[in-house]
N, C-alpha and C positions, 0 to 999 in steps of 0.2 A: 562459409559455413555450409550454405545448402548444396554446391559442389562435394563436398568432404563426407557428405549424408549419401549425394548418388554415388558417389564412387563405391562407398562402402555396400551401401545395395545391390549393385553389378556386381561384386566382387562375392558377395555372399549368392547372388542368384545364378553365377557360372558354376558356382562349387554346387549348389545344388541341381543345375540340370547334367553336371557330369556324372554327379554322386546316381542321379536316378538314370544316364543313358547306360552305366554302368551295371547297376540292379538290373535294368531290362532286358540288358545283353545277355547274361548272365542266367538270369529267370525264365529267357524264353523256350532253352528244349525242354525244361520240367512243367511248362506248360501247356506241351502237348500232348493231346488225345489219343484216345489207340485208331480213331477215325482217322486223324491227318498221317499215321502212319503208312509207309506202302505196306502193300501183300507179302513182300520177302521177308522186311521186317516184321509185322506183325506176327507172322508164321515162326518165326526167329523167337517172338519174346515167348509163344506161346507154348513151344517146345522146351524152352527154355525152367520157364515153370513149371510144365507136368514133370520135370526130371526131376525139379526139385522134390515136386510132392513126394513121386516114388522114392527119390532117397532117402526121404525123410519116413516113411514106412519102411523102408528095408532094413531101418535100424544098422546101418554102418557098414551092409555087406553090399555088395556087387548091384549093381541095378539092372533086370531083364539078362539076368547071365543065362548064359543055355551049359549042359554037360558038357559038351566038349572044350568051352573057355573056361569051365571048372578046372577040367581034367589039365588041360596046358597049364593053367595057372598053377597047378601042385604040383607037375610035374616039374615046371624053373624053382620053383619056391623050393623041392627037393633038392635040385642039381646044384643051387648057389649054396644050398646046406651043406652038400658036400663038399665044393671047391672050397670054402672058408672052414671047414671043420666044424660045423656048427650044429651039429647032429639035437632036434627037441628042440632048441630055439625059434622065439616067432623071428621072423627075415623080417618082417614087414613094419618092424618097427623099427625106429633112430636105436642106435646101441647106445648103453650111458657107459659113459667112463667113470674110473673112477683115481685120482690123479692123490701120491701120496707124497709130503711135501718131504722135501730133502734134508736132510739133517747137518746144517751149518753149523762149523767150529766158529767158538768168537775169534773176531779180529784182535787184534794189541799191535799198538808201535813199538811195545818192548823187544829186545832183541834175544833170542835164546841163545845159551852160551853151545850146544852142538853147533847148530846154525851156523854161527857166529867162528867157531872155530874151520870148520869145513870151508868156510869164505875164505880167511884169511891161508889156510892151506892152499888152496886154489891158488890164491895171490902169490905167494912165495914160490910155489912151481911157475907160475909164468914170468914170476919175476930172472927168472935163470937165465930164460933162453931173450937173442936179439929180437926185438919187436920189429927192426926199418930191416934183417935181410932178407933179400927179395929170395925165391926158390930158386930160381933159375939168373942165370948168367945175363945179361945182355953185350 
């Protein structure tokens, strides 16, 4: 009985120091500082978020654009207007489509008698000529 008690103890306390080497593993880069950082990185996250801010004030346009990345940037945004035909459309959006669905006759296993007739004409013309002579001679 008291065997049957440790075993089960071991057994429950491997599961729990794997379950926690696991969380630790796991927990440990979100537990670091912007101290234990290097300099590259740190400079990296820090850049990183003033971009954000600014784009987040620039309300959806360009961040730190100057005239001349203006000026190129309408001047392709014209040119692919022109190569697609798209003369007043924004380029810069996904196009939508818009898909119209196809207009299916119903099915029937019934057989129409034209149909039906043009089959069996077929048949009587093939039936005329020899099906086994070969074209040519050997």
């Amino acid at each position: 009985m008291f065997p049957r008690i440790l075993s089960g103890v071991n057994s429950v306390s491997r599961v729990i120091s794997n379950a926690a080497q696991r969380n630790i593993g796991l927990s440990a880069p979100a537990l670091q500082t912007a101290a234990a950082l290097d300099p590259i990185q740190q400079l990296f996250v820090t850049k990183v978020r003033e971009y954000a801010n600014k784009s987040k004030a620039a309300d959806g346009q360009m961040v730190d654009v100057t005239p001349e990345v203006k000026k190129t940037l309408d001047e392709e945004l014209s040119k692919v207007s022109r190569v697609y035909n798209a003369e007043g459309q924004d380029m810069t959006q996904f196009p939508s489509f818009t898909w119209a669905d196809p207009t299916l006759e119903a099915v029937s296993v019934k057989v129409e008698a034209p149909a039906a007739a043009a089959v069996d004409a077929a048949a009587e013309d093939a039936g005329d000529e020899e099906s086994n002579v070969p074209y040519f001679d050997i």
